[in-house]
C-alpha positions in Angstrom: -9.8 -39.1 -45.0 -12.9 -38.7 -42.7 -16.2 -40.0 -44.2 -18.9 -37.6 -43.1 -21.7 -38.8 -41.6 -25.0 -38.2 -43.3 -27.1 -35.8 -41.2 -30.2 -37.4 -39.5 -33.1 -35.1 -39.6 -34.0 -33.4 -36.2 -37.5 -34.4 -34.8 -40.1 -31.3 -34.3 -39.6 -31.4 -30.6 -35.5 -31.3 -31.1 -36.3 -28.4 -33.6 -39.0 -27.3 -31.0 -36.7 -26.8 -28.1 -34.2 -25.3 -29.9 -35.8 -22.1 -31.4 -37.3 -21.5 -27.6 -33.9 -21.8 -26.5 -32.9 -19.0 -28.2 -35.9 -16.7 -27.6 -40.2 -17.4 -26.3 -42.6 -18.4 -28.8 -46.2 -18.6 -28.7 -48.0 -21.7 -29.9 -49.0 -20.0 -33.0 -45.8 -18.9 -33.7 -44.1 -22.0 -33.2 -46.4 -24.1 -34.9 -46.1 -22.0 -38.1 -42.1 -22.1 -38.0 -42.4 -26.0 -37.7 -44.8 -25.9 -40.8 -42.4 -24.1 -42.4 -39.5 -26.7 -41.7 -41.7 -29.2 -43.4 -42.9 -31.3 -40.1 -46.0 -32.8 -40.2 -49.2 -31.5 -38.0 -49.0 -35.0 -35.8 -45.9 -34.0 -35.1 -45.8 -30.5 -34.4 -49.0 -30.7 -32.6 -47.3 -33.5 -30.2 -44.3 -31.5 -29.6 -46.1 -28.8 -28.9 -48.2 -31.2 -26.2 -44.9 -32.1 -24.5 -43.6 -28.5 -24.2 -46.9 -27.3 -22.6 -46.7 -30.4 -20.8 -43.4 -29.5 -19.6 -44.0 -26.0 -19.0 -41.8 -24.9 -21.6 -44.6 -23.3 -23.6 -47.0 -21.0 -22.0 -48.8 -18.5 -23.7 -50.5 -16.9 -20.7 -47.3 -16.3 -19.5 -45.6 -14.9 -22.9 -48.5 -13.1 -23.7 -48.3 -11.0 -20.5 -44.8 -10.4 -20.4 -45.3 -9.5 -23.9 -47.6 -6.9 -22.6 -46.0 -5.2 -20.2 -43.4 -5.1 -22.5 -44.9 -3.0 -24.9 -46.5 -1.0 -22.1 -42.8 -0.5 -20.6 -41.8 1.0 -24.4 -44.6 4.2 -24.0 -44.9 3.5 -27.9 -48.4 2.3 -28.6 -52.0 2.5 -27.5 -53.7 -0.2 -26.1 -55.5 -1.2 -28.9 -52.5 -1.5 -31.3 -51.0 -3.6 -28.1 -53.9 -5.8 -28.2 -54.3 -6.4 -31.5 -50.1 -6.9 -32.0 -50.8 -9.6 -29.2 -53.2 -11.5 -31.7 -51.2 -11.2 -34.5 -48.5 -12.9 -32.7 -51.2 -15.8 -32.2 -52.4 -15.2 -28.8 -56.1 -16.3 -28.8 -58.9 -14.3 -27.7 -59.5 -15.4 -24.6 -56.0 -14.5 -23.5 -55.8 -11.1 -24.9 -59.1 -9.8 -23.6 -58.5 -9.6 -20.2 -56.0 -6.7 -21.0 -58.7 -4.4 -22.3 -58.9 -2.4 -18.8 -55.7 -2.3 -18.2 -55.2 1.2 -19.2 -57.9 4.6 -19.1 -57.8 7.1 -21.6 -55.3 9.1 -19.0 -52.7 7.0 -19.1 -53.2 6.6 -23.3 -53.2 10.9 -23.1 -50.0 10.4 -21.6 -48.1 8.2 -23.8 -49.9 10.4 -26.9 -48.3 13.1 -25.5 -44.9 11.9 -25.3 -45.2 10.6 -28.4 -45.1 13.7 -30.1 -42.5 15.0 -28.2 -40.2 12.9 -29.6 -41.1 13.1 -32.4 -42.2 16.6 -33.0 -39.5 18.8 -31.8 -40.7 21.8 -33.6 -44.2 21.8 -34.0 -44.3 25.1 -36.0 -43.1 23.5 -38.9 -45.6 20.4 -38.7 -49.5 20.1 -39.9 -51.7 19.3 -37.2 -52.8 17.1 -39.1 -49.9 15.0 -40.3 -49.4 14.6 -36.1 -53.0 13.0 -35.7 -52.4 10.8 -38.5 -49.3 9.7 -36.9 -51.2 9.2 -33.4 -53.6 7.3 -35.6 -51.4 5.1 -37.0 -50.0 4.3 -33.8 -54.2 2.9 -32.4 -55.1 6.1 -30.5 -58.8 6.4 -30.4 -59.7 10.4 -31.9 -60.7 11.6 -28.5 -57.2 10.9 -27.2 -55.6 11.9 -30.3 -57.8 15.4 -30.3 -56.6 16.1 -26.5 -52.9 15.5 -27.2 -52.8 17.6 -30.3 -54.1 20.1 -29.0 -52.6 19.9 -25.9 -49.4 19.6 -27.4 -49.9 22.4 -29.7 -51.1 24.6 -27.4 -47.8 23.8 -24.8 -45.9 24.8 -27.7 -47.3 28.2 -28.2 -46.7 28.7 -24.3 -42.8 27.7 -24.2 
């Protein structure tokens, strides 16, 4: 019969290093998910010094992969992609840069498509159930006004 060994509890950088093995994490993030495993802030906050020492920990990087992520995705305006960026943790300072990186055009555009996937038929849909759903998605009401009735008035055309 085998005695099992008694399990030796795994330092904040072991734990560290293993959840951004299996995906990125922000600073934020990962502080919070070391928090949650019960390490103390001395510990976290070194682990966290040796990663970005390391280069395994860069929120710069993250965060603008992040962005061009959701960009990629045609899903969301820009400002619900910059505020999901802070949410994740991403400071201020990072974020902010990204405020120019798309004009009202290219927000028109992804409106647009927006509600053609997900308003086949627009006959059988408010107008105003669509801007409420453009809302919802961080569309200022100029853009949402232009796609709407853009949309609506393409559909009256076809």
């Amino acid at each position: 019969m085998m005695l099992k060994q008694p399990k030796t509890k795994k330092t904040a950088l072991v734990s560290a290093v293993d959840m951004l093995a299996i995906r990125s994490h922000g600073t934020e993030e990962l502080k919070i998910k070391l928090q949650r495993k019960g390490y103390l802030n001395e510990e976290i906050n070194d682990a966290v010094e040796t990663l970005t020492k390391r280069g395994y920990l860069d929120d710069a990087t993250l965060c603008d992969s992040l962005f061009k992520e959701y960009c990629r995705a045609e899903k969301y305006s820009l400002n619900y992609i910059l505020q999901k960026l802070m949410q994740k943790g991403f400071s201020r300072s990072i974020v902010e840069p990204y405020k120019n990186q798309m004009d009202d055009e290219g927000e028109l555009a992804i409106a647009q498509k927006i509600l053609l996937q997900k308003y086949k038929s627009p006959e059988s849909v408010d107008v105003k159930l669509m801007m409420k759903y453009l809302y919802g998605k961080g569309f200022t009401t100029a853009v949402i006004g232009k796609a709407v009735s853009q949309y609506t008035k393409f559909e009256e055309n076809y």
